[in-house]
N, C-alpha and C positions, 0 to 999 in steps of 0.2 A: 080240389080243395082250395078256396082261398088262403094265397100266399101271406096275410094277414094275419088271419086267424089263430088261434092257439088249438096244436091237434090234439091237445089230449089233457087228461090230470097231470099235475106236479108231482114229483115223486116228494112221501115224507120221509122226516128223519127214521122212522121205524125200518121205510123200506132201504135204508142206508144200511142199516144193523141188520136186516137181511143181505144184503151186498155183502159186510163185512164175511158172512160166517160160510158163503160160498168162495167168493173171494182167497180166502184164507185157505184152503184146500191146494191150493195152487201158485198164491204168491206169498213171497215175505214183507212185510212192512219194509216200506225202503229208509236210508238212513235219514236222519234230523241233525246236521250239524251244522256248528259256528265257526266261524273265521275272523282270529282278532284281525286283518286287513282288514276285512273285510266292513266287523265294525267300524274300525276307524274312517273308511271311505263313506260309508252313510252315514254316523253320529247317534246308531243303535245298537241295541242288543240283537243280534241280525242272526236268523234260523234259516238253514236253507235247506228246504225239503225234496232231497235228490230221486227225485221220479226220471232224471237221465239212467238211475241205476237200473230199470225193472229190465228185464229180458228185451224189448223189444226198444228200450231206452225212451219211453215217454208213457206219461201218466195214462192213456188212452185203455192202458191193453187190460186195464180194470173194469172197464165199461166193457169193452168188450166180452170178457169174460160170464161179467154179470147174466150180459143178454143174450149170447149164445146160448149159454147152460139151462133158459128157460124155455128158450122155444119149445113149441109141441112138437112130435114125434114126425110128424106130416111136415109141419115146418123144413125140420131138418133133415129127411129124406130130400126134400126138394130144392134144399140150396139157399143160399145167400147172397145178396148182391148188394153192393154199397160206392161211393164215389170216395176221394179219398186226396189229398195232395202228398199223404206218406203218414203220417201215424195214426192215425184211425182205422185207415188199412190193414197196417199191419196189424193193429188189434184186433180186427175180425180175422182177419189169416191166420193168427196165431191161436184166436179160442176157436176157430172153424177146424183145426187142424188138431188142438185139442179134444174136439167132441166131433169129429167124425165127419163133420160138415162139406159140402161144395162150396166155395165160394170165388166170386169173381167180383175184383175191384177195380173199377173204372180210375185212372188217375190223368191228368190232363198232359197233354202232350212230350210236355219240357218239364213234368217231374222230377222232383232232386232222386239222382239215380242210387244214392246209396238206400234211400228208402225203399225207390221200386225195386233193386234186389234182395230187399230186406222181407218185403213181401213177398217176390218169389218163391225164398229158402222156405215160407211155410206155406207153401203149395197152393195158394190159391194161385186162379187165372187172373193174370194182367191183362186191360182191354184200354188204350192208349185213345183217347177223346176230347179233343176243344183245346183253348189256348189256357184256361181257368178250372180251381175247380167248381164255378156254378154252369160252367160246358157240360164239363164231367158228370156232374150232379143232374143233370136233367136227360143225359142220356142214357145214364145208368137208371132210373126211374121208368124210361120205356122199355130198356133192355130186362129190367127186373119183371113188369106183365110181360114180353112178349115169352121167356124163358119161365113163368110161371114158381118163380123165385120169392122167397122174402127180402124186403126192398128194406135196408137201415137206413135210416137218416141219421150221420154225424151228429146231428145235435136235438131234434127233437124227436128223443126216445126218451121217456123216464128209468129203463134200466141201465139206460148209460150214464144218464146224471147220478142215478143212485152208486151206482157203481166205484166211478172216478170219485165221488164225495169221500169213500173210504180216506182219500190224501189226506183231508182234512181231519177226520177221524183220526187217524195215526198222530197226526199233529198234537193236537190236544189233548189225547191222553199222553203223549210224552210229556208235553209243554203245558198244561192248562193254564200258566200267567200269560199267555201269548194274548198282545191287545192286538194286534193287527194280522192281515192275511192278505198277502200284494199277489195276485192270480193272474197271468196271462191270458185273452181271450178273444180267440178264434169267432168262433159258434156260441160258447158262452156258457160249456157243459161243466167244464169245469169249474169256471166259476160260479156257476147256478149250485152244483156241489160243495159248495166250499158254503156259499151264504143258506144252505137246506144245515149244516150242520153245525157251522158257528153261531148260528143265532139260538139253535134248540138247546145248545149246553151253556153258553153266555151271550146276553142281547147286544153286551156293552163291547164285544170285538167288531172291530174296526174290518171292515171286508172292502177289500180297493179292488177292481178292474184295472188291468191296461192293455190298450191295443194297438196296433201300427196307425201311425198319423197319413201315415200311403194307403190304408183299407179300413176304415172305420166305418163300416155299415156297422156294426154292434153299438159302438160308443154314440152314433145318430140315431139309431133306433130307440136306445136307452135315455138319453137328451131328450127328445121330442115325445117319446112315449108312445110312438107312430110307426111304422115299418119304413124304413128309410134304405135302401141302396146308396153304394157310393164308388168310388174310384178301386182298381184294386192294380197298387203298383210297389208293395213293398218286396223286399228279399226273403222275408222270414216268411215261408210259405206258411207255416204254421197258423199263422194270422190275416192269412191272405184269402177273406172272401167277400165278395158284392153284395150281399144280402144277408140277413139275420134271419137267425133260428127262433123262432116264436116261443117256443116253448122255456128255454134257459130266458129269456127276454121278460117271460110271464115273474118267475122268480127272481129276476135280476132287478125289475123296477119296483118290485115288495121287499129285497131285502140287501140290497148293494149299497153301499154306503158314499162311495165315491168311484169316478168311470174318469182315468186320464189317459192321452196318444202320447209316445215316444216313436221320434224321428227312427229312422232304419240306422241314423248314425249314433243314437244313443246303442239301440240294443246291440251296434256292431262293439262298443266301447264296453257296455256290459258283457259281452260274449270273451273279451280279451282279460277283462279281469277277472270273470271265472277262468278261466284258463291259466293265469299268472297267480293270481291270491291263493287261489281251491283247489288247483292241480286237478280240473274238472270240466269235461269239455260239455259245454253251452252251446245246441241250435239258437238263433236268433230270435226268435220266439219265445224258446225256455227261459230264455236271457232277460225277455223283459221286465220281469218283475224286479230282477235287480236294477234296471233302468229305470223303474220307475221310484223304487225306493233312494236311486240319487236323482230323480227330478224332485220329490218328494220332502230333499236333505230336512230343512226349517220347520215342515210340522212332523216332524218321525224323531227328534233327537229324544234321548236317553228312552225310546220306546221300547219295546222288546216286540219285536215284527220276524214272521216267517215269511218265506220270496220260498213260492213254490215253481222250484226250477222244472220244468214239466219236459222236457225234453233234451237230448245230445245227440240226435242224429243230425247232423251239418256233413256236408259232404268235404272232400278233403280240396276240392277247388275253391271252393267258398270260404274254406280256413285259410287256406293259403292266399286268396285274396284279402282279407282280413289282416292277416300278416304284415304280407308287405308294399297295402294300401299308403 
């Protein structure tokens, strides 16, 4: 397949509302709260939608779940196979292990280890490949024909975008005044979830991107409108890839409203004040949307904006470098 190309249809808001009511079987909405610091440090009415809460601590394991639960029977007799830098993973391990599944997740070398045992504990097989995950990602693709497995793609699957979209979903029926929606993005699932759902209930919410300024193949791709690769040297693995997912890219450049980079020393500075303001511990990644909500300060004041915190798996070296950097 041309790495260009868009592999598939866009999930719509319907198949979100289908997401929601398998979904629902399985997880609780996660919480939606405020923190007057918190306000005061951006200069808004600031929602922070704790996806570090879900069982596997990152919004992923909703996608996950969606896509599992529909494979055909044949599918899932025969296994699962997917590449992974730590949450993604765990969310096919965890709804692999929910529905009876084999799966094996390629992660790249020097994966953050509290993830790879994260995945362990739900039983899928660890298969340790390349220095990145687009190493990982292209070996886990042969491994997936030669093992006769179903091959997931992190980001261009439509049961995963519809999946993860639930975040949004929850959102706005808690909040429906919410003008903005600040999304960290990786692959661009969830944010491609976030703009399938905030546009269908109101056109006039504000949908913001942000991504590591050390690994912006998303935010080049989305710029130029092109398939673009780029550097990939940030911390926050979570947002750490060389190339974009075509599919969240198809929906990101129809309905994203704004795409900006924060430094790895922003999100490390948003990671610290989740953890000091919200008693809330923040991956780097998760982190970002409240970094970009203080890049942001001057056009967000008196807004009422949710930072959907998408993850808390940080490993305990990485916190404690944080510390006492």
């Amino acid at each position: 397949m041309n790495h260009k190309s868009v592999p598939t249809e866009a999930p719509t808001f319907l198949d979100v509302l289908r997401a929601r009511e398998i979904i629902n079987h399985y997880l609780k909405p996660t919480s939606l709260h405020r923190y007057p610091a918190i306000d005061e440090l951006v200069g808004a009415y600031v929602y922070v939608k704790h996806e570090n809460h879900q069982p596997t601590c990152a919004f992923k394991v909703r996608g996950g779940i969606n896509l599992v639960s529909q494979l055909a029977h044949e599918e899932k007799a025969r296994g699962v196979a997917t590449a992974s830098t730590g949450n993604h993973g765990q969310s096919i391990a965890y709804a692999a292990r929910l529905f009876g599944v084999p799966a094996v997740i390629v992660v790249p070398e020097k994966a953050n280890p509290v993830k790879v045992d994260a995945i362990k504990s739900h039983g899928a097989e660890i298969v340790f490949h390349g220095r990145d995950f687009d190493d990982a990602k292209e070996f886990c693709e042969i491994l997936a024909r030669e093992k006769r497995m179903r091959f997931i793609s992190s980001g261009d699957e439509p049961l995963l975008i519809a999946g993860v979209a639930t975040h949004t979903l929850e959102i706005l029926e808690e909040k429906p005044d919410i003008e903005m929606i600040v999304v960290p993005i990786g692959g661009g699932s969830g944010a491609a979830g976030a703009c399938i759902v905030a546009k269908a209930i109101n056109p006039k919410i504000k949908v913001i991107g942000v991504q590591a300024s050390a690994a912006s193949a998303a935010y080049l791709t989305w710029k130029s409108r092109t398939w673009s690769e780029s550097k990939m040297e940030t911390f926050a693995e979570g947002l750490a890839t060389r190339t974009p997912f075509m599919l969240p890219q198809q929906i990101l450049w129809e309905h994203l409203d704004d795409f900006l980079l924060v430094s790895d020393e922003e999100m490390k500075k948003a990671t610290l004040i989740y953890l000091e303001k919200a008693k809330t511990l923040a991956e780097p990644a998760g982190a970002a949307s409240l970094a970009a909500a203080l890049h942001l300060k001057d056009k967000v004041q008196g807004k009422t904006v949710a930072l959907i915190l998408s993850g808390g798996n940080i490993s305990p070296e990485q916190l404690r470098n944080f510390l006492t950097a």
